[in-house]
C-alpha positions in Angstrom: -195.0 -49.0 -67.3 -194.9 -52.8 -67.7 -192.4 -52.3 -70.5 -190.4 -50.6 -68.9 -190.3 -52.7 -65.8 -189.5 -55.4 -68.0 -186.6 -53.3 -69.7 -184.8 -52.6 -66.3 -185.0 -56.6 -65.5 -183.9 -57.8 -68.6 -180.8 -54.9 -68.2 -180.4 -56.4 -64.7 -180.1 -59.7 -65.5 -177.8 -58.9 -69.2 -175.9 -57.7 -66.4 -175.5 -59.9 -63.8 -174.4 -62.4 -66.4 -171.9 -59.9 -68.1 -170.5 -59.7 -64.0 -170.4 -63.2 -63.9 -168.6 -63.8 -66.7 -165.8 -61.4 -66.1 -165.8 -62.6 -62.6 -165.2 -66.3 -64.1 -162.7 -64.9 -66.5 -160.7 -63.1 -63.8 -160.7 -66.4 -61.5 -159.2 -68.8 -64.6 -156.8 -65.9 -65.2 -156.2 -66.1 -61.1 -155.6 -70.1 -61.4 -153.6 -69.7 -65.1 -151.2 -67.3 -63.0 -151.1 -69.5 -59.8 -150.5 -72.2 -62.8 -147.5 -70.5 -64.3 -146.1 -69.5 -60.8 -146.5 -72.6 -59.7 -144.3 -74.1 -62.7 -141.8 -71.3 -62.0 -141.4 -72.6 -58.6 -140.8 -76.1 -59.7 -138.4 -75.2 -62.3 -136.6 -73.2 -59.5 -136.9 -76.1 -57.3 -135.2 -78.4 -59.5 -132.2 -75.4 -60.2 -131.8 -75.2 -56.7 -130.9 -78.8 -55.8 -128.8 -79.7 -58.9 -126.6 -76.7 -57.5 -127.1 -78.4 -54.1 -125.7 -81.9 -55.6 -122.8 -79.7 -57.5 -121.8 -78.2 -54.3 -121.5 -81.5 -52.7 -119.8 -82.8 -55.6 -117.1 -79.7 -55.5 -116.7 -80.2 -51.7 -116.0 -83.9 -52.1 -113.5 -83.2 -54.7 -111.6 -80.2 -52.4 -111.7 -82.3 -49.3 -110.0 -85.2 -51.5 -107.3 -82.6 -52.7 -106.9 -81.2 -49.5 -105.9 -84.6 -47.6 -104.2 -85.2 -50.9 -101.9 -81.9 -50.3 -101.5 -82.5 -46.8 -100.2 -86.6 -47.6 -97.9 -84.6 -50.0 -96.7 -82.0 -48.3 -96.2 -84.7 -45.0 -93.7 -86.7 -47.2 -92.0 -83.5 -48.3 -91.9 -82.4 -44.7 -89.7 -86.1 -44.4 -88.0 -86.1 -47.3 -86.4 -82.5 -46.3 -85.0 -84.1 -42.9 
């Protein structure tokens, strides 16, 4: 009877361990995916405002054409008269 007491604890505890080390296991894998979104963000991050500063760049550079075509198209306007 003892033995087999002792059997049934030693089984528990082999066990327990075996649950807590998949449990462990499953959290790093948790934090290594919250790691790797976490870089995805960051590369997005970056994506997003270098488009940002290209889109303020490009509106810079139409607004400068546009008074450029308007001062053009003025002097035509004067010319023509």
């Amino acid at each position: 009877m003892l033995s087999l007491k002792s059997f049934v604890v030693n089984r528990f505890v082999a066990l327990k361990t075996n649950i807590s080390i998949h449990d462990y296991g499953e959290t790093l894998s948790f934090y290594g995916n919250q790691s790797d979104e976490l870089n995805c963000q960051k590369k997005l991050r970056t994506e997003v405002i270098q488009l940002e500063d290209q889109l303020a760049q490009v509106r810079r550079e139409y607004e400068m054409l546009r008074i450029e075509f308007e001062q053009t198209l003025a002097a035509n306007e004067q010319t023509s008269k």
